[in-house]
N, C-alpha and C positions, 0 to 999 in steps of 0.2 A: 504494500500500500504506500503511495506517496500521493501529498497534499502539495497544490502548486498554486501560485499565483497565474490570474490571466488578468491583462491589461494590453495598452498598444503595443510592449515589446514582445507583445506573444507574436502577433502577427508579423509574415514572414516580411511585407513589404517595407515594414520599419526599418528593417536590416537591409534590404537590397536597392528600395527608395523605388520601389516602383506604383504606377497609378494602382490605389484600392478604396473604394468605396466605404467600407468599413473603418477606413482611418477618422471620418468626421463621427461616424458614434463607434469607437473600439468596447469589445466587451471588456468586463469589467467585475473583478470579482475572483473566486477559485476555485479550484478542479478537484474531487479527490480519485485519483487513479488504484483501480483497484485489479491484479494479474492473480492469475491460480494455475496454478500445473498438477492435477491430482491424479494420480494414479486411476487404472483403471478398473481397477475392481472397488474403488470407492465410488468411482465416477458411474458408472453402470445403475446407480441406487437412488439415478433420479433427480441432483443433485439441483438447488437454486438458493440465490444470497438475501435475505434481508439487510440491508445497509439501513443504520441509525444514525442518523447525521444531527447533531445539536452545532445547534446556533448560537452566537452572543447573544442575542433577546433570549435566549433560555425556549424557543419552539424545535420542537423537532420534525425531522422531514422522516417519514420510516421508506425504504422502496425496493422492491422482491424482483431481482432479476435471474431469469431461469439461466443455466450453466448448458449452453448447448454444445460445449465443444471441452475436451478436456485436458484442456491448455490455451485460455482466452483472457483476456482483459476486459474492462470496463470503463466507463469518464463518468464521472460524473459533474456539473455545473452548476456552482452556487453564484450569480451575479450577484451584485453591491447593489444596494439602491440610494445609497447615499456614499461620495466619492470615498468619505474615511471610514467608509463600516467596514467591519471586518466581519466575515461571513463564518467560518467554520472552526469552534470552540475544540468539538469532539466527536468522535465516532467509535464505533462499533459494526464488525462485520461477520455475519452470520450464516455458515451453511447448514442448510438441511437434506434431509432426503426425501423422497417423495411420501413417506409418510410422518415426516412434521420431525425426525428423528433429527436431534441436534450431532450435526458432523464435529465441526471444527467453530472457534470463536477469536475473532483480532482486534482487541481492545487497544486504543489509541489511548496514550500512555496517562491523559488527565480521563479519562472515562469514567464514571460513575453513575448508578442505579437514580434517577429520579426520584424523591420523597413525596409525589402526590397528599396536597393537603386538603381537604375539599369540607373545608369547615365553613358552618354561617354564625350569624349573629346568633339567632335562635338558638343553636348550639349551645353559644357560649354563655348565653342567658340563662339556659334550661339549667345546665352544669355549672354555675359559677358560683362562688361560695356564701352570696346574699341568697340564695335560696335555700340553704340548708338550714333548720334549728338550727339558734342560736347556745349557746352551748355557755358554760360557765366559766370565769377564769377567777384567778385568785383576785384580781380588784372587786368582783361581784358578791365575793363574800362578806361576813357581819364579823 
């Protein structure tokens, strides 16, 4: 797996100076490159990747690309939408087998499991310590 920048000097005409249309809007943003060479009797079981892409904003992209060949590559493209964002925090790349069987796993080195917190107000009204008896302390006593 490697993770690259794309900008103007991606494009070849930068370097060679020749006319390209793409030079007045050049992409903008970065790639994550992902290569597998897997043996054949793993390969044979059906194989496809989930890739988990996290972003600076904390969103994640998830995207299942099937394995049709067994020794292939892949791009993938995250554009900028603003000139100084930076697009790609962390990743995770996942194969399976055709029945959901976890092959192999390629954790990019700051990767970590999501804490989903999905609390409301309600919640924290229902459970918050104004609702419980009020309970006795030593000031309260005679």
């Amino acid at each position: 797996m490697q993770q690259e920048w794309v900008d103007r000097n991606f494009l070849a005409s930068t370097h060679v100076g020749t006319p390209d249309p793409r030079q007045e809007n050049p992409p903008e943003g970065q790639r994550l490159l992902i290569a597998w060479d897997f043996p054949r009797s793993i390969f044979e079981k059906q194989l496809h990747l989930v890739i988990t892409v996290r972003l600076w904003d904390n969103t994640q992209k998830v995207v299942v690309h099937p394995m049709e060949r067994k020794r292939d590559f892949t791009a993938l493209f995250f554009p900028n939408k603003a000139s100084n964002e930076r697009s790609i925090l962390t990743y995770r790349v996942q194969v399976f087998d055709k029945e959901d069987q976890l092959i192999e796993t390629w954790n990019h080195h700051f990767w970590t499991e999501l804490i989903d917190i999905n609390c409301s107000a309600a919640q924290f009204s229902k459970d918050s310590v104004s609702s419980h008896p009020k309970q006795g302390s030593v000031m309260d006593t005679p």
